[in-house]
N, C-alpha and C positions, 0 to 999 in steps of 0.2 A: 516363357512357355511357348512351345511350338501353336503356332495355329494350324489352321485345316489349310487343308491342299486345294488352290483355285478347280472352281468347276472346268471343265473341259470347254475351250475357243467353240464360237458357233450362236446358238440360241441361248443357252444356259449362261446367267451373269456369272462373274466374277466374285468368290468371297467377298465382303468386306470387311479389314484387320478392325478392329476392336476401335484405331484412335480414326478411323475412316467413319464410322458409323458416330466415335461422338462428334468430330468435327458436322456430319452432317446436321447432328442433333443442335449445337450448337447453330450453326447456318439457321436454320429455321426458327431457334426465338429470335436469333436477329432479325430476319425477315418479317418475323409480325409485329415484335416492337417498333421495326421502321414504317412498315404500310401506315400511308397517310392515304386521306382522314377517317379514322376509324372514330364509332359513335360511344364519347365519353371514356376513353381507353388512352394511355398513355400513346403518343407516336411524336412524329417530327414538330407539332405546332407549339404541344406541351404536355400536362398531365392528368389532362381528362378529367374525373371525377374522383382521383388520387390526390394528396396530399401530402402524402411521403414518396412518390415518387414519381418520377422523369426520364427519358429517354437514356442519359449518361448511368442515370442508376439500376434500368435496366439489359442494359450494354453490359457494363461490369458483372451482372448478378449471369448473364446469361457467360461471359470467357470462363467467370471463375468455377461453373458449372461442369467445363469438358473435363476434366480429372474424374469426376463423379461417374459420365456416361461413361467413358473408355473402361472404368474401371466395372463397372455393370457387364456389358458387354463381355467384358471377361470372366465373369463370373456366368453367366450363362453357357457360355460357351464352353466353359472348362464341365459344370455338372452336365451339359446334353438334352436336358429333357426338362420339363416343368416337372414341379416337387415342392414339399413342404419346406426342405432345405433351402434351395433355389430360392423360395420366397424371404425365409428368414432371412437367407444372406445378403440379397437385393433391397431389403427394408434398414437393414442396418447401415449398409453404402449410402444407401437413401438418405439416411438420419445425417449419415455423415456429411453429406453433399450440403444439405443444408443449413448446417453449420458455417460450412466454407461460403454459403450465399447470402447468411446472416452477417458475416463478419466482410464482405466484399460489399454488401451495401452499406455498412452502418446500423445494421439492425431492421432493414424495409425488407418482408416477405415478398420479393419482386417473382419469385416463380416456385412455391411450395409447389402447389398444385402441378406445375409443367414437370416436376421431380418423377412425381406420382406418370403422369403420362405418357410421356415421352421417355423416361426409364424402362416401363413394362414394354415401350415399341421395342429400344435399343436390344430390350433382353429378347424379345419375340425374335428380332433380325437375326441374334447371333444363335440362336436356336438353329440344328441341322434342317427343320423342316421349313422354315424362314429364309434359312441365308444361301440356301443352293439356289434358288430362282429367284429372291426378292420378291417375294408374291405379298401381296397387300394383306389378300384374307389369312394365308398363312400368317403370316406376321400377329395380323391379329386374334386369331386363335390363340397363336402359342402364347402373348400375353396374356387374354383371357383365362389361360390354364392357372398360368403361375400366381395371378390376380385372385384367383378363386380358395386358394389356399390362405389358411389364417397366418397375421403375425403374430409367432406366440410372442413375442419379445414388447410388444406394442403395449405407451402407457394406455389407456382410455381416452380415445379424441375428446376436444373440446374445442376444435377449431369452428370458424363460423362458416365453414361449409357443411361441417357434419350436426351444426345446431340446426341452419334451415335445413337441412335432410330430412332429420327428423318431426324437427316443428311443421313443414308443407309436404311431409311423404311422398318426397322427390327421389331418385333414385342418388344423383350425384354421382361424383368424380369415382368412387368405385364401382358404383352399376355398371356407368359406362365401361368401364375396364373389364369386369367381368360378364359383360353381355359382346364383348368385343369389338368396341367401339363403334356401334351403329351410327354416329353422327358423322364420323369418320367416313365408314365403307360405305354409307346408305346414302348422306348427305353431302361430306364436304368433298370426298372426290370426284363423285359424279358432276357437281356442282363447280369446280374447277375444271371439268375437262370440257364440258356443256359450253361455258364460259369464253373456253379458248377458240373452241369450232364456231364460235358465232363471229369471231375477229375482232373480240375487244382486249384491249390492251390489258397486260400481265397485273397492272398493277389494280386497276376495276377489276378482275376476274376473281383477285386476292379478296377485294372487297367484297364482292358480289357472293364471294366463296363464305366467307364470317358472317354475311346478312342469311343465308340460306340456313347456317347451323342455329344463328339466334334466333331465326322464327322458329326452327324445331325444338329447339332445349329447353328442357326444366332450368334456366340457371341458377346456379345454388350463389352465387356474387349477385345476380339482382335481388334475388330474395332476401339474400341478407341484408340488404343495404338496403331497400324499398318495400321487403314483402312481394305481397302480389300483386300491388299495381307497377312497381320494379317491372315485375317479372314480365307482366303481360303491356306495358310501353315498348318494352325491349322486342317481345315477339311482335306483336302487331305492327311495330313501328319499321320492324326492319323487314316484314312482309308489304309493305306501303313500297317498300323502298325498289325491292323487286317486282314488285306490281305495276310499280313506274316505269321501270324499261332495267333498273339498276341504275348502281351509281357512274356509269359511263354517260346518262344521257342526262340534260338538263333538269326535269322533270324527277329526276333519282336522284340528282346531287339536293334538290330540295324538300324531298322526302327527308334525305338523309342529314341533313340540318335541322331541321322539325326533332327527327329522332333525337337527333347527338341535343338538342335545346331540351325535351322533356326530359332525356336521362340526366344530366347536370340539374337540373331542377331538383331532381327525387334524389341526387348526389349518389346515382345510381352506375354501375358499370359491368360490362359482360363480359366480366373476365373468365367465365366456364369457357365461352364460346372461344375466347382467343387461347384461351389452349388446345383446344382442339383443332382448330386454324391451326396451329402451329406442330400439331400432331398430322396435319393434312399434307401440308408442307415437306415436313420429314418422310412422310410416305412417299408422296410426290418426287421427293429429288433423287429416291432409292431406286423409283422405276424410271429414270433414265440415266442410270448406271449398269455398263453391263460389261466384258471383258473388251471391247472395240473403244469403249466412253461412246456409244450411240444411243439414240433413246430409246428405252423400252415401253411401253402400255403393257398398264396394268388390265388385268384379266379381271374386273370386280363384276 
């Protein structure tokens, strides 16, 4: 299938082809499964307050993934516009994708949820009003569109994101998509770029980035796994953290041990948060693509 024809040299980025955007999609659960030390979350030390799974298994769960995004991407891009359609056929790829993550780990849910997020970014990107600038909020609007439409094809969830949903009338991982990712545009970019202009090193700014979304989010992964004292260890614990200085400074690296020791306790983990971290990421590595490869800011 023919793709679109690059924007015009200058300000305006550069399309990005279908296997560019999942490659990038890709790129960024690596980069959050690697960020160490995140609190009670799989990364390089081990695996957190998981049991089925570890940094290799989620390595795998995230290569065996790009087929899926490339394959989204083109599906957005070939319909044009958000639609009832667009959604069904993005949910079914969906279905699909997860199959091929089910069967690459051995059966460990390593990134249901990241399917769900970072698919509706990859479709938002290849969207015309997304992909000619690479614009954040565009992006996430045009997910929000396609989010907001039903899958009629959909059995009845029963996963345990959409039990604490409903048991703590928490918005969860589809609010967020259809309010257009406010922890994203409101929190984790802001919170990343903030990060960067103060001159701390890329790999605290990451951290500092996932401490800022877990004090803001309902997480529907602590809830389930703790309830609400889960829920509010997680936010209070990683408001401690930046309240300390962050985890660049001595005083934040101990914050953030206290954290990562209660959630292991409550055999608790924020795993809402790190997909959106990982949805931040994807954002982030969009706006410094542009037809030159120089870096762009985003306009949020």
């Amino acid at each position: 299938m023919r793709e679109e024809a690059p924007a015009p040299r200058g300000n305006a980025a550069r399309t990005l082809s279908d296997a560019q955007l999942a490659r990038y999609a890709i790129s960024a659960l690596i980069d959050e499964a690697q960020l160490t030390p995140k609190p009670a979350l799989v990364d390089r030390r081990g695996s957190g307050a998981h049991r089925d799974l570890d940094l290799d298994t989620m390595l795998r769960s995230a290569h065996a993934l790009e087929p899926t995004f490339a394959t989204l991407a083109r599906a957005a891009r070939r319909r044009g516009e958000p639609s009832a359609l667009l959604r069904t056929e993005l949910a079914q790829i969906g279905r699909a994708g997860e199959l091929d993550m089910l069967h690459a780990t051995g059966g460990s849910n390593a990134h249901r949820g990241a399917i769900w997020i970072i698919g509706l970014l990859v479709a938002g990107a290849s969207l015309p009003a997304g992909a000619m600038r690479l614009n954040a909020a565009r992006i996430c609007t045009g997910a929000a569109q396609i989010a907001c439409f039903p899958d009629r094809f959909a059995a009845p969830s029963d996963s345990h994101g959409e039990r604490a949903r409903q048991r703590y009338h928490v918005g969860g991982a589809r609010r967020e998509a259809q309010d257009g990712f406010p922890h994203v545009i409101e929190v984790g970019l802001p919170a990343l770029l903030a990060a960067r202009e103060r001159g701390i090193d890329e790999n605290a700014a990451r951290l500092d980035t996932l401490l800022s979304i877990m004090a803001k989010l309902d997480d529907t992964c602590l809830l389930h796994r703790a309830g609400l004292p889960g829920l509010h260890a997680g936010q209070h614990g990683a408001q401690r953290v930046l309240d300390a200085g962050g985890s660049s400074t001595p005083a934040g690296l101990e914050a953030l041990a206290a954290l990562e020791r209660n959630l292991l306790t409550l055999n608790a983990s924020p795993g809402g948060a790190a997909d959106l971290l990982a949805a931040t990421l994807f954002l982030d590595m969009l706006a410094h693509h542009d037809a030159n490869g120089s870096p762009d800011t985003w306009n949020i």
